[in-house]
N, CA, C and O atoms as CSV, one atom per row, in Angstrom:
chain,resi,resn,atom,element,x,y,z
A,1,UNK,N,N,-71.972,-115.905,31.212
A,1,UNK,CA,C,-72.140,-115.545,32.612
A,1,UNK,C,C,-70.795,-115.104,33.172
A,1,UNK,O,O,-70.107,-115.827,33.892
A,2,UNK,N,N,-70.339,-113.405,32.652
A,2,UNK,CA,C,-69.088,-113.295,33.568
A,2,UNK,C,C,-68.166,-114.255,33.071
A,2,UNK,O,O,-67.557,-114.986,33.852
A,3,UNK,N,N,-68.006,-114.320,31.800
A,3,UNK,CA,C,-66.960,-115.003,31.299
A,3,UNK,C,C,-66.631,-116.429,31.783
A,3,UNK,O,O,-65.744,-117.168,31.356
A,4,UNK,N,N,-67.603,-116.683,32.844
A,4,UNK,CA,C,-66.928,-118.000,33.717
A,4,UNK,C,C,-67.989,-119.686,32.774
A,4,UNK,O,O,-69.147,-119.858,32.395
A,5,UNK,N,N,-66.815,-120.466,32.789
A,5,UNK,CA,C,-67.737,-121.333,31.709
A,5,UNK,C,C,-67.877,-122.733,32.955
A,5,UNK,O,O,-67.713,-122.338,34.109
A,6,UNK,N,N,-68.147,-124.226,32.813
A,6,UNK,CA,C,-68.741,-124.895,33.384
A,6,UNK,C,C,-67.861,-125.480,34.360
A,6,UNK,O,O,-68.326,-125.630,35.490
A,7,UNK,N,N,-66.819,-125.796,34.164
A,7,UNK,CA,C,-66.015,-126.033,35.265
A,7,UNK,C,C,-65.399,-125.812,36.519
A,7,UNK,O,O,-65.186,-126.371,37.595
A,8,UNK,N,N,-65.107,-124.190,35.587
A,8,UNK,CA,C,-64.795,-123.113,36.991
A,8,UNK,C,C,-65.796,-122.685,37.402
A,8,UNK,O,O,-65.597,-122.029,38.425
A,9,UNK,N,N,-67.379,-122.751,36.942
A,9,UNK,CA,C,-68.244,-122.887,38.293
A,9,UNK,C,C,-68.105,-124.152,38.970
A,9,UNK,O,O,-67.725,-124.238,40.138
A,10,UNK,N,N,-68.382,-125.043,38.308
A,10,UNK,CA,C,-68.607,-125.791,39.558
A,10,UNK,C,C,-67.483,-125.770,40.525
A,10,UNK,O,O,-67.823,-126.112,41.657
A,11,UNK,N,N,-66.034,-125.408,40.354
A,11,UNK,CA,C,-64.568,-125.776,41.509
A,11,UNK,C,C,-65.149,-123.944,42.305
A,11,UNK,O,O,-65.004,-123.769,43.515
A,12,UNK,N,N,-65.573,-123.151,41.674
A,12,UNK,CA,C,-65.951,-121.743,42.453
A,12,UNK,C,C,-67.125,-122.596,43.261
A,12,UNK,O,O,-66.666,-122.834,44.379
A,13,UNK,N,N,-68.313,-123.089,43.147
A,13,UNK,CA,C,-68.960,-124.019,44.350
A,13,UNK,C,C,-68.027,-125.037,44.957
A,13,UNK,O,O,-67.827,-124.763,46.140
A,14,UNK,N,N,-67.642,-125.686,44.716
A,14,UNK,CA,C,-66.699,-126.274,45.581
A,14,UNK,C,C,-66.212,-125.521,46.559
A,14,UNK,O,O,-66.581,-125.493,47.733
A,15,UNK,N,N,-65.225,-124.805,45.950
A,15,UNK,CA,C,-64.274,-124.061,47.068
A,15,UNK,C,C,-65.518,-123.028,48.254
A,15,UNK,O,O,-65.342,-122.818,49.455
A,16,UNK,N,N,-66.834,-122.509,47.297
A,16,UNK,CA,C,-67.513,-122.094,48.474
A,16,UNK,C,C,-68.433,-122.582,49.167
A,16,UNK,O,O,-69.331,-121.919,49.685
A,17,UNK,N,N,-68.294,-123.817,49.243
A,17,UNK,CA,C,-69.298,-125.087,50.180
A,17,UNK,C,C,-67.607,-125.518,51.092
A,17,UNK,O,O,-67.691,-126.309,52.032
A,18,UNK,N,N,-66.737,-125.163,50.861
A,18,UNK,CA,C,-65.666,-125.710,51.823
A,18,UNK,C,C,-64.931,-124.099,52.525
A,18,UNK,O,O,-64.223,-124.066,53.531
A,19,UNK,N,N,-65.217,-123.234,51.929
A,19,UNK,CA,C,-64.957,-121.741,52.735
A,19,UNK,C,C,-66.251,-121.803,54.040
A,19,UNK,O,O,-65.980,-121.721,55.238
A,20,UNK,N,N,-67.774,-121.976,53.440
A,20,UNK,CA,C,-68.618,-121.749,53.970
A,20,UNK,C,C,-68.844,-122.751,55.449
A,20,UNK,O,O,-69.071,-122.398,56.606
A,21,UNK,N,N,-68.681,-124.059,54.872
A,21,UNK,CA,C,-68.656,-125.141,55.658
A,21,UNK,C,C,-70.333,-126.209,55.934
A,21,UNK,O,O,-71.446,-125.763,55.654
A,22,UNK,N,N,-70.210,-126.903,56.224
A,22,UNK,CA,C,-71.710,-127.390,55.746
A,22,UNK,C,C,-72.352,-126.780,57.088
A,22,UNK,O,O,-73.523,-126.419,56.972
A,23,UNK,N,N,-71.889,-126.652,58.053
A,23,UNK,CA,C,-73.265,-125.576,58.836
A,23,UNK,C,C,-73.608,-124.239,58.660
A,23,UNK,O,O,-74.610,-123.805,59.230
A,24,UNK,N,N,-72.927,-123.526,57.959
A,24,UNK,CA,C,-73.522,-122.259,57.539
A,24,UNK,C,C,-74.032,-122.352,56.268
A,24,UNK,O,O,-74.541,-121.310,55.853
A,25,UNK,N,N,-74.042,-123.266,55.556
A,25,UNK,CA,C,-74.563,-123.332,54.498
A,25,UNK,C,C,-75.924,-123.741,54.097
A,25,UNK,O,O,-76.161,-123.624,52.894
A,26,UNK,N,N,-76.608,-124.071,54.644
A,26,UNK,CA,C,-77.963,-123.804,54.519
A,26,UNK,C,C,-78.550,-122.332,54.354
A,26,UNK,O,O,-79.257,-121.750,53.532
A,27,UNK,N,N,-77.878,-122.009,55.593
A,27,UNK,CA,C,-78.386,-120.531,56.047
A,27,UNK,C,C,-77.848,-119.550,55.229
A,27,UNK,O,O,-78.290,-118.420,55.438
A,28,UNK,N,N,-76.762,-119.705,54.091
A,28,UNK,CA,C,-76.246,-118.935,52.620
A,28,UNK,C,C,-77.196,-119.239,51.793
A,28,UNK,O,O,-77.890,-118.294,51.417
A,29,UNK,N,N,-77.527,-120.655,51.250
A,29,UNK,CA,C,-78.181,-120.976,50.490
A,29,UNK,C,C,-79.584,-120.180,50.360
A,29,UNK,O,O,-79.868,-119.619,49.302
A,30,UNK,N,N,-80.687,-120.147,51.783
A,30,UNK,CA,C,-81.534,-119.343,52.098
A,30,UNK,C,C,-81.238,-117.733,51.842
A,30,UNK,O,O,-82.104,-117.077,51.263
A,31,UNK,N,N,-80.040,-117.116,52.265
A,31,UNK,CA,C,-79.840,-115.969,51.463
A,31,UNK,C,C,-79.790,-115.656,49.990
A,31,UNK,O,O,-80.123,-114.619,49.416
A,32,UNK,N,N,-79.389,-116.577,49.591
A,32,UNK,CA,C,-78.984,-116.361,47.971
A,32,UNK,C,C,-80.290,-116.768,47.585
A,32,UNK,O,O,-80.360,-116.126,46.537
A,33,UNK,N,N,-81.582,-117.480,47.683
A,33,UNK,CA,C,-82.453,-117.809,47.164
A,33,UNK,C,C,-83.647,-116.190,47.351
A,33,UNK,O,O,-84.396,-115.616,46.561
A,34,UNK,N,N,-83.202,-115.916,49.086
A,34,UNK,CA,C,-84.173,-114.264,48.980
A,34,UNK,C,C,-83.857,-113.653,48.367
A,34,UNK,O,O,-84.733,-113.060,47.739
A,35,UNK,N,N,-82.127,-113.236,47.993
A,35,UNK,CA,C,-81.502,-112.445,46.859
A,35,UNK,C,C,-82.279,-112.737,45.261
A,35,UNK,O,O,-82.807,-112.007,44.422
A,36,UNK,N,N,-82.114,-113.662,45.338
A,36,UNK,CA,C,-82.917,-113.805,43.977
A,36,UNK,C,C,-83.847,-113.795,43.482
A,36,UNK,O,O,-84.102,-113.726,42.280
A,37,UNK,N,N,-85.052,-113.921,45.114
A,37,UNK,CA,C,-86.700,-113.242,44.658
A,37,UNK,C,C,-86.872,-111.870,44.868
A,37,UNK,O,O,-87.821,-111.353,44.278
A,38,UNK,N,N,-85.834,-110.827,45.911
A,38,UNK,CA,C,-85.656,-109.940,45.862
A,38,UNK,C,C,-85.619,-108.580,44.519
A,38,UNK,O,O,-86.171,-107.483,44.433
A,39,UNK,N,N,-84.576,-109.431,43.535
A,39,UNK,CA,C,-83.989,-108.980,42.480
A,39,UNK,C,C,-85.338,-109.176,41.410
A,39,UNK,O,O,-85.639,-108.275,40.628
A,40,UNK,N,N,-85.941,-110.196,41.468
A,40,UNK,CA,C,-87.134,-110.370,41.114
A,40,UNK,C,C,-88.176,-109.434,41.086
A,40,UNK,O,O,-88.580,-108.877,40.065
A,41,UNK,N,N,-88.546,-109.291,42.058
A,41,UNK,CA,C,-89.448,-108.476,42.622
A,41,UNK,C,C,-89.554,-106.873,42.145
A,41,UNK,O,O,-90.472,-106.277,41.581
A,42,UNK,N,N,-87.880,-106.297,42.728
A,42,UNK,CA,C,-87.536,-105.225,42.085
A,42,UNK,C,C,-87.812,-105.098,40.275
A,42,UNK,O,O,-88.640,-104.278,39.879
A,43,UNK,N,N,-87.130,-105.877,39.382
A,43,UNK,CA,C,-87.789,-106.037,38.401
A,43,UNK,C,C,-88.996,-105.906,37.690
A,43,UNK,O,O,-89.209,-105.433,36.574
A,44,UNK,N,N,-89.927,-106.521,38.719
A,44,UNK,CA,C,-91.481,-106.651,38.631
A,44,UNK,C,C,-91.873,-105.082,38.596
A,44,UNK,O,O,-92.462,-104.368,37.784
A,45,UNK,N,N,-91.280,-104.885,39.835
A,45,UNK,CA,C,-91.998,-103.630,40.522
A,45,UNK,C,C,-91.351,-102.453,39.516
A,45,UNK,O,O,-91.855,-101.351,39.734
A,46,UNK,N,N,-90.604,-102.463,38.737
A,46,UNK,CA,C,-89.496,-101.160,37.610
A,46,UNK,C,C,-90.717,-101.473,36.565
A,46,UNK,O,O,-91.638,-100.705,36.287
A,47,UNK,N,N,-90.501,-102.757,36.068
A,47,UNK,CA,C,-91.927,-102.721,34.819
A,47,UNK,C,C,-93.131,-102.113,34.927
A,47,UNK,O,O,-93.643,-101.540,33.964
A,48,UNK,N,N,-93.650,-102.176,36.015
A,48,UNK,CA,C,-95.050,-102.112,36.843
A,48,UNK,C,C,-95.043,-100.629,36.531
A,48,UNK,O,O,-96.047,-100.022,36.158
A,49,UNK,N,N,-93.612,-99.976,36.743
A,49,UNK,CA,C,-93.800,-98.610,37.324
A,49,UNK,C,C,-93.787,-97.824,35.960
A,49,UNK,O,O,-94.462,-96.878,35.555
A,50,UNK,N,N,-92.819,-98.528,35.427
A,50,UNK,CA,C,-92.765,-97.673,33.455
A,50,UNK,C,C,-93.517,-97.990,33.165
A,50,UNK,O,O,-93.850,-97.071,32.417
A,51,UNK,N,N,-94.772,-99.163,33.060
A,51,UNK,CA,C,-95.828,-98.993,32.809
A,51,UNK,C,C,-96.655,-98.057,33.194
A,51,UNK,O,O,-97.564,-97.609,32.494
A,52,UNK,N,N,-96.413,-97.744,34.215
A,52,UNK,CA,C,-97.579,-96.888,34.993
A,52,UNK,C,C,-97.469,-95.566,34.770
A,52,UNK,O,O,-98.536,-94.953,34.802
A,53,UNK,N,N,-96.313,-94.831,34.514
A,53,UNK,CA,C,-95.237,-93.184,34.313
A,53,UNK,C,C,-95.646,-93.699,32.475
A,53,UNK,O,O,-96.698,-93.268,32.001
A,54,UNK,N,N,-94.989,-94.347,31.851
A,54,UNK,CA,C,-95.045,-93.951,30.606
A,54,UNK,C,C,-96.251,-94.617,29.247
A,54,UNK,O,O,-96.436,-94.331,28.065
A,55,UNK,N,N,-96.811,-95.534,30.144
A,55,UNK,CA,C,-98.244,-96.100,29.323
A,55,UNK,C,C,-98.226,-96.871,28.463
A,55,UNK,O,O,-99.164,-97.190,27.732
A,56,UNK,N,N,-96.364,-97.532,28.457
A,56,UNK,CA,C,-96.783,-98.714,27.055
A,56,UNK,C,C,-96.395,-99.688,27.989
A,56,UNK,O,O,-96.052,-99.277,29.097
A,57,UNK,N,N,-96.381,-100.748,27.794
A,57,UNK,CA,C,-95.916,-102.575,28.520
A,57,UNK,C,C,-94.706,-102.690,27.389
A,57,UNK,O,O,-94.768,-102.621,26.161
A,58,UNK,N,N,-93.608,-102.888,28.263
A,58,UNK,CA,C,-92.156,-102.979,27.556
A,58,UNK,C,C,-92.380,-104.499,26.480
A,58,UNK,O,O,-91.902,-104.697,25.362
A,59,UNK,N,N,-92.914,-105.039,26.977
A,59,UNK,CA,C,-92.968,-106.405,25.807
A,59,UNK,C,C,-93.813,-106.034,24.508
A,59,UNK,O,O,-94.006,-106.872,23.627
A,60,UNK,N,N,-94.358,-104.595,24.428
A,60,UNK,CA,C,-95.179,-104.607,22.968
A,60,UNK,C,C,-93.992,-103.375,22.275
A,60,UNK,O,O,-94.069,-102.817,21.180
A,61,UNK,N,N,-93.048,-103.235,23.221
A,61,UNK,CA,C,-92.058,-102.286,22.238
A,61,UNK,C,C,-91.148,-102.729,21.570
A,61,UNK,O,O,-90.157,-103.245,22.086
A,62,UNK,N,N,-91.368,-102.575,19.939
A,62,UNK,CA,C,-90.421,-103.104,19.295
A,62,UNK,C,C,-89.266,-102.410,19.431
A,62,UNK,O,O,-89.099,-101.227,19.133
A,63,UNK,N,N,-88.281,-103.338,19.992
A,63,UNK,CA,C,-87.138,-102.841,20.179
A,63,UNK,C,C,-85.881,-102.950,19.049
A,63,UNK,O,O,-84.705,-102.618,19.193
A,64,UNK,N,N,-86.522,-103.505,17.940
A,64,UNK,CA,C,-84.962,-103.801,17.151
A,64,UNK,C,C,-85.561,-102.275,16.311
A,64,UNK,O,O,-85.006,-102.327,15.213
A,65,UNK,N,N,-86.172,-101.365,16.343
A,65,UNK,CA,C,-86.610,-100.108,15.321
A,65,UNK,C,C,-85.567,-99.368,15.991
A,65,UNK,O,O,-84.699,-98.870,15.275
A,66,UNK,N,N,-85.492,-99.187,17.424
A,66,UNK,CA,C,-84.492,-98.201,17.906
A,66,UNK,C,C,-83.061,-99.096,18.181
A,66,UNK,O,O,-82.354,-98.792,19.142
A,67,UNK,N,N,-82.733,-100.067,17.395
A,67,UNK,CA,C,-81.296,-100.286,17.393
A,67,UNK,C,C,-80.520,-99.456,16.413
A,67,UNK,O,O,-80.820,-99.120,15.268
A,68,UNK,N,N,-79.366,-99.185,17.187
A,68,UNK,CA,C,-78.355,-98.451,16.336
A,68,UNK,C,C,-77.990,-98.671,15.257
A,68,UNK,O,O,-77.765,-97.873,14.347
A,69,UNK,N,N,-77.862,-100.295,15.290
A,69,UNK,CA,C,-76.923,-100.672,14.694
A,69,UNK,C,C,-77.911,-100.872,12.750
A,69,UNK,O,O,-77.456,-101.292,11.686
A,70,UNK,N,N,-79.181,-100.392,13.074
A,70,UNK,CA,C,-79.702,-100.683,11.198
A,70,UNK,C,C,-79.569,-99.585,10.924
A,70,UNK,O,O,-80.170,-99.561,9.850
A,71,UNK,N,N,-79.131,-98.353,11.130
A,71,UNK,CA,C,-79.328,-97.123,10.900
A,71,UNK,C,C,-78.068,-96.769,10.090
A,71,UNK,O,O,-77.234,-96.216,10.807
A,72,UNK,N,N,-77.616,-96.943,8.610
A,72,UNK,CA,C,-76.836,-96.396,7.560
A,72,UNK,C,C,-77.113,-95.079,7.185
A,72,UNK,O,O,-78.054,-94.494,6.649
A,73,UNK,N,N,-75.478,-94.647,7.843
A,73,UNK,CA,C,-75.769,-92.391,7.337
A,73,UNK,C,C,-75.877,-92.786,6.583
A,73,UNK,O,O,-77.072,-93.072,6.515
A,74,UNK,N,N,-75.048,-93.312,5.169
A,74,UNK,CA,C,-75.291,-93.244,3.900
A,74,UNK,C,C,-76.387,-93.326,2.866
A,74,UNK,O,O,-76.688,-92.765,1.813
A,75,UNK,N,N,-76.772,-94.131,3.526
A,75,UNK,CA,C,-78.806,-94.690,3.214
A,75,UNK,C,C,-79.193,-93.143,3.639
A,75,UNK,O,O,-79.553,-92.301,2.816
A,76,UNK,N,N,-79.086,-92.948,4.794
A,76,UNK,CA,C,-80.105,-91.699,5.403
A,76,UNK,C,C,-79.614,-90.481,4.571
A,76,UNK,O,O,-80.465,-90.151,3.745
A,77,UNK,N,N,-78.814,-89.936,4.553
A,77,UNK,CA,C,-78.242,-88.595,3.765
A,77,UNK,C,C,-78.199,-88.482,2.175
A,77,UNK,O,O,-78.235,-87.413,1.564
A,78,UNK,N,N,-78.107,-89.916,1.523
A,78,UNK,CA,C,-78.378,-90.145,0.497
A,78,UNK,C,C,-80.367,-90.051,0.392
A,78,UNK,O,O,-80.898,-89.414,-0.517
A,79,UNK,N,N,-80.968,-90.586,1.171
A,79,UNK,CA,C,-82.720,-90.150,1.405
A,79,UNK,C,C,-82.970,-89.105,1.489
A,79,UNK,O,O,-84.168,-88.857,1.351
A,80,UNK,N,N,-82.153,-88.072,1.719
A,80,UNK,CA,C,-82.356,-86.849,2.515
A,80,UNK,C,C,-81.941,-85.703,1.342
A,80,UNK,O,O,-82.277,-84.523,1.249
A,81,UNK,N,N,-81.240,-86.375,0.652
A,81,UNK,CA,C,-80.749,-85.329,-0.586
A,81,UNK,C,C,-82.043,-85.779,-1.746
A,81,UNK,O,O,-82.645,-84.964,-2.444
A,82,UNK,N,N,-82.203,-86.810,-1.740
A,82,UNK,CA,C,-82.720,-87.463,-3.362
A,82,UNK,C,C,-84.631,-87.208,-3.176
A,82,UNK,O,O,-85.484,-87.464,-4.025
A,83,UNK,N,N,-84.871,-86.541,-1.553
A,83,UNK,CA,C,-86.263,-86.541,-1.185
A,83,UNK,C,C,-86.531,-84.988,-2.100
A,83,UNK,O,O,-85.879,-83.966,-2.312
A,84,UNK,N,N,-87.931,-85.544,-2.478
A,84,UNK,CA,C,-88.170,-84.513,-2.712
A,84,UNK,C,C,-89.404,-83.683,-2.048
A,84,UNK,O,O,-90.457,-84.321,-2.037
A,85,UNK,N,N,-89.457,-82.489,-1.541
A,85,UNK,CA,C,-89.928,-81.694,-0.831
A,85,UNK,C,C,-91.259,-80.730,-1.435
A,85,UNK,O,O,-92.201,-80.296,-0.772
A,86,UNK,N,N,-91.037,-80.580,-2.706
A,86,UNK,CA,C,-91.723,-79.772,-4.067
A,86,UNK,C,C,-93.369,-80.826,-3.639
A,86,UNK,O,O,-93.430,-82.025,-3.365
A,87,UNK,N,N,-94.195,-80.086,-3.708
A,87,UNK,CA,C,-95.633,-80.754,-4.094
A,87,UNK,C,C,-96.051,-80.087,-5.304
A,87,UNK,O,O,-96.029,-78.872,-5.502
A,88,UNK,N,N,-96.533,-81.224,-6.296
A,88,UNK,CA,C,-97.199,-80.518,-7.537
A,88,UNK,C,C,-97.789,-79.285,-6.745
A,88,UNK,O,O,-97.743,-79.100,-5.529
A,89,UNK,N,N,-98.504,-78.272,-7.977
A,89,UNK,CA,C,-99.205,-77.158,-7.494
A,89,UNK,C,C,-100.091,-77.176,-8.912
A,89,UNK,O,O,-99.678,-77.286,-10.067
A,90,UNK,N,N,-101.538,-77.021,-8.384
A,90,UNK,CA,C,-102.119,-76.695,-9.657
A,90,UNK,C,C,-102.074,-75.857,-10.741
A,90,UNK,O,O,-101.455,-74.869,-10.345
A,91,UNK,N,N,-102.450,-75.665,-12.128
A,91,UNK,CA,C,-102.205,-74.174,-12.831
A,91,UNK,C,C,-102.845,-73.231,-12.853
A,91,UNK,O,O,-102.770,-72.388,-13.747
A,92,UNK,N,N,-103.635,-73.173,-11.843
A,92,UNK,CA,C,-104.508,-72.016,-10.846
A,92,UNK,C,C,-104.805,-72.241,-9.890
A,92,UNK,O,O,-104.609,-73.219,-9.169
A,93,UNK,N,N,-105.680,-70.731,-9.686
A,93,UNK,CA,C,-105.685,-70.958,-8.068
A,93,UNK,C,C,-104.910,-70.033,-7.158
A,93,UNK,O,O,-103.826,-69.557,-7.496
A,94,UNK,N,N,-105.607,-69.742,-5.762
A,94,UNK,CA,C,-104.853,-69.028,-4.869
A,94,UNK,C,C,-102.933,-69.633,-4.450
A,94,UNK,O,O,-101.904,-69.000,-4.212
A,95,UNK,N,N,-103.241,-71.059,-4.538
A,95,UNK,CA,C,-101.902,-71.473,-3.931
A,95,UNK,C,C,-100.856,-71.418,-5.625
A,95,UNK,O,O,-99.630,-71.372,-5.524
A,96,UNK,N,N,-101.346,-71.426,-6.672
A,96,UNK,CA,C,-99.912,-71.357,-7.544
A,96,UNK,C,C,-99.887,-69.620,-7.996
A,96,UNK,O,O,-99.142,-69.231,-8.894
A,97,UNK,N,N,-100.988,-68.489,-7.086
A,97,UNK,CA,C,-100.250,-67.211,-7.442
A,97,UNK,C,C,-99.426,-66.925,-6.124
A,97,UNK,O,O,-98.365,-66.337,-6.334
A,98,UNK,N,N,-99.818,-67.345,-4.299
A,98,UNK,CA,C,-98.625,-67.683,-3.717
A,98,UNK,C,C,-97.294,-68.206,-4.325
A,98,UNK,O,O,-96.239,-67.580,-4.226
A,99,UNK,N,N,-97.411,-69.297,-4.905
A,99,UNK,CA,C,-95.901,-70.117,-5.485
A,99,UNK,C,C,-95.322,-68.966,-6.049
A,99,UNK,O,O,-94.443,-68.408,-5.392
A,100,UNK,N,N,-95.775,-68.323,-7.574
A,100,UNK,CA,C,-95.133,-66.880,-7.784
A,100,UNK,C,C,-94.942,-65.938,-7.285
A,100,UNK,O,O,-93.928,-65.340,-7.646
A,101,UNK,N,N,-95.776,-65.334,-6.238
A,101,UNK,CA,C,-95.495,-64.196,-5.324
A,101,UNK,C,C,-93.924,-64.803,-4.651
A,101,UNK,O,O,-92.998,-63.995,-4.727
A,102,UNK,N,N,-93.603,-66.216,-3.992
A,102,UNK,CA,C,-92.435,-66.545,-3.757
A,102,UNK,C,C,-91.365,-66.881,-3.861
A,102,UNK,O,O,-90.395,-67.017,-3.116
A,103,UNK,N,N,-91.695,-67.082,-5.347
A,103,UNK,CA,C,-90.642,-67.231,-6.151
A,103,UNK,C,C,-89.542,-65.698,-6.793
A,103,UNK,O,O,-88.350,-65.481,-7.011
A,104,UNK,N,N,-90.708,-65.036,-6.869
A,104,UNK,CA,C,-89.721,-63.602,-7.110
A,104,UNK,C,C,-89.398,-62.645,-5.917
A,104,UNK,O,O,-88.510,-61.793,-5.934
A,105,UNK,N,N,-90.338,-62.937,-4.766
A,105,UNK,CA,C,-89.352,-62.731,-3.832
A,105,UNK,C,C,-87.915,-63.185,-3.265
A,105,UNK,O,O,-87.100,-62.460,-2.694
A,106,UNK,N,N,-87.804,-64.476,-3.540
A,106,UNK,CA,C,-86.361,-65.285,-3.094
A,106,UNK,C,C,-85.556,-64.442,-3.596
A,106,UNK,O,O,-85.994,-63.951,-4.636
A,107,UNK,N,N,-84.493,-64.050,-3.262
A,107,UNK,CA,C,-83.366,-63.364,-3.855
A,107,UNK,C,C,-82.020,-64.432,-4.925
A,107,UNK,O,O,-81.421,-65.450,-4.579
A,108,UNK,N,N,-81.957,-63.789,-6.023
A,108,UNK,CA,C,-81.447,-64.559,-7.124
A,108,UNK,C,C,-79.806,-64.780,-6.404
A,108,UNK,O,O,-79.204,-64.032,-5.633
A,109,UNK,N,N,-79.465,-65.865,-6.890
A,109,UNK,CA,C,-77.843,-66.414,-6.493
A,109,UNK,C,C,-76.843,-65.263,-7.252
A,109,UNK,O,O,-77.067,-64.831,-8.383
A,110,UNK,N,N,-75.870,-64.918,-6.528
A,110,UNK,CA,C,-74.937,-63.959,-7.280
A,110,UNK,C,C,-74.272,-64.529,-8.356
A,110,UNK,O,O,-74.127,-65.751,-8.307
A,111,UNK,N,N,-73.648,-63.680,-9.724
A,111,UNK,CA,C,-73.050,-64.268,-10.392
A,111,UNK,C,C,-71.826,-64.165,-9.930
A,111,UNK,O,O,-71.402,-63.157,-9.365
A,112,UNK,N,N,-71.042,-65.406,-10.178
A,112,UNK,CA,C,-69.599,-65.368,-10.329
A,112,UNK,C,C,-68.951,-65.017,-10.771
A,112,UNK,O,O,-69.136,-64.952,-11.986
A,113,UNK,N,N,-67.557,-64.449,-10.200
A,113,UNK,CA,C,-66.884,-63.970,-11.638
A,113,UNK,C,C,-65.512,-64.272,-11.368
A,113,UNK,O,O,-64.910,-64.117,-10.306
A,114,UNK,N,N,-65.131,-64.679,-12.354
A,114,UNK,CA,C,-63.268,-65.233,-12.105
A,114,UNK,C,C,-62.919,-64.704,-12.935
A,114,UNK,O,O,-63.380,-64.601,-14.072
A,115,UNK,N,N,-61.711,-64.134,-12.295
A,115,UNK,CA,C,-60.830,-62.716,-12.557
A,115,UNK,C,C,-59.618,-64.018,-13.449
A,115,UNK,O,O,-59.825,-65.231,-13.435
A,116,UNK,N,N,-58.576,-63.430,-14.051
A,116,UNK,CA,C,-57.941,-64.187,-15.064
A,116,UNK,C,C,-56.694,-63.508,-15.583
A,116,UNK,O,O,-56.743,-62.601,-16.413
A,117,UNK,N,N,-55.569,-63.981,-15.060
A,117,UNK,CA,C,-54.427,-63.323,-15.340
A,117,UNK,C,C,-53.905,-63.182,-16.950
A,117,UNK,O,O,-53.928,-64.091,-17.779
A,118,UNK,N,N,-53.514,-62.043,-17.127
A,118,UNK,CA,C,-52.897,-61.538,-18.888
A,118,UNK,C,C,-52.233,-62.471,-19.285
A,118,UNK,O,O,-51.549,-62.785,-18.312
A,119,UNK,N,N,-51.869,-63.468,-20.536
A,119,UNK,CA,C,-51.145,-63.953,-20.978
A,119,UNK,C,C,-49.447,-63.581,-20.485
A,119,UNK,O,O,-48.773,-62.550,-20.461
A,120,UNK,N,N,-49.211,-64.994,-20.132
A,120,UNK,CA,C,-47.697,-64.112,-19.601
A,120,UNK,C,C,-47.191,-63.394,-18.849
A,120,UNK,O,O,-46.071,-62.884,-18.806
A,121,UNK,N,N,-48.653,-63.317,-17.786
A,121,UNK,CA,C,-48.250,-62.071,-16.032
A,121,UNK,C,C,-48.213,-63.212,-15.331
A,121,UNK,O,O,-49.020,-64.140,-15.375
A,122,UNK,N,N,-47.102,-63.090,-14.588
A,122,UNK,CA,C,-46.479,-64.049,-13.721
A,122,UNK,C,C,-48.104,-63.809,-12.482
A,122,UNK,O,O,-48.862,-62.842,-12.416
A,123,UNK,N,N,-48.115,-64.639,-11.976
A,123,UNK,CA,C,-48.587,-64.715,-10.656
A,123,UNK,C,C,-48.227,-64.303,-9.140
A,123,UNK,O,O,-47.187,-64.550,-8.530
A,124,UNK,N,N,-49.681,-63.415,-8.576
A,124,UNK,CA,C,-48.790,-62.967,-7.529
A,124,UNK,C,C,-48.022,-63.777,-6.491
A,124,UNK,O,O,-48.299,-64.955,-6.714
A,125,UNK,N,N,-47.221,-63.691,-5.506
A,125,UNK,CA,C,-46.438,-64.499,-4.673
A,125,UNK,C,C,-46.405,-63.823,-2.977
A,125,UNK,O,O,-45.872,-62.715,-2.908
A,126,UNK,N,N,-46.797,-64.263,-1.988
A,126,UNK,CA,C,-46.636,-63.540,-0.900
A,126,UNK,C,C,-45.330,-64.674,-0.169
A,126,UNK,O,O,-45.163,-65.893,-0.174
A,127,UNK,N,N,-44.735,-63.728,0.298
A,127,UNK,CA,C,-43.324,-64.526,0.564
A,127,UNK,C,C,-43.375,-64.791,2.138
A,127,UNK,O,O,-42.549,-65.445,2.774
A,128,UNK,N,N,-44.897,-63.936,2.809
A,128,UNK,CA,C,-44.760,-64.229,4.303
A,128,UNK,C,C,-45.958,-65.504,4.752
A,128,UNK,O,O,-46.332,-65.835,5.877
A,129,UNK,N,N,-46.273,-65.920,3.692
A,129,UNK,CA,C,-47.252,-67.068,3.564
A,129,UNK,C,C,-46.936,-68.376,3.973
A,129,UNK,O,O,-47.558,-69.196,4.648
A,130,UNK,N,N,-45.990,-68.394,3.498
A,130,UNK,CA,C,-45.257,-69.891,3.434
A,130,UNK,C,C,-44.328,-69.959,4.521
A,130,UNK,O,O,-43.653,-70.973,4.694
């Protein structure tokens, strides 16, 4: 509670039953008790209303699914690479002469080619590089 632990509440009541004085203090006490059915109320009435705008009752939402804190990129991106996407396809049929019609449409990956200096040719050097 606000960092404050049992002692220094009770000397924080102390000191405000002797700021307040015992005749206004009833009439605080009565405030702080409407404050607190107030705050209540409001509460009531926010649930009432997200119930009413969004159609679920906050007590049937599991809330630990949308915590941050179970959610490992590594788990996830590692799932995300190792998933596989491919559905068998039968060995006929309209959908495996689609699969070939799309397969030779895709355009093939270029070959590489690494170029390779002569035995003994120095390497080029740009001197405004560095």
């Amino acid at each position: 509670m606000l960092g404050i632990n049992g002692p220094e509440f009770i000397l924080l009541l102390i000191i405000g039953v002797l700021v307040i004085g015992p005749s206004r203090l009833p009439e605080y006490t009565q405030k702080l008790a409407n404050l607190v059915k107030e705050v209540r109320r409001m509460a009531s009435g926010a649930r009432e209303q997200i119930k009413e705008e969004v159609g679920i009752d906050i007590d049937e939402v599991d809330w630990k699914k949308y915590d941050p804190r179970q959610y490992d990129p590594r788990r996830i991106i590692k799932d995300a690479l190792l998933d596989d996407d491919t559905k068998p396809v039968s060995a006929g049929g309209p959908v495996a002469a689609a699969t070939a019609v799309a397969d030779e449409s895709r355009p093939k990956a270029p070959v590489r080619v690494i170029e390779r200096l002569a035995e003994g040719e120095a390497a080029p050097f740009d001197t405004e590089a560095t």
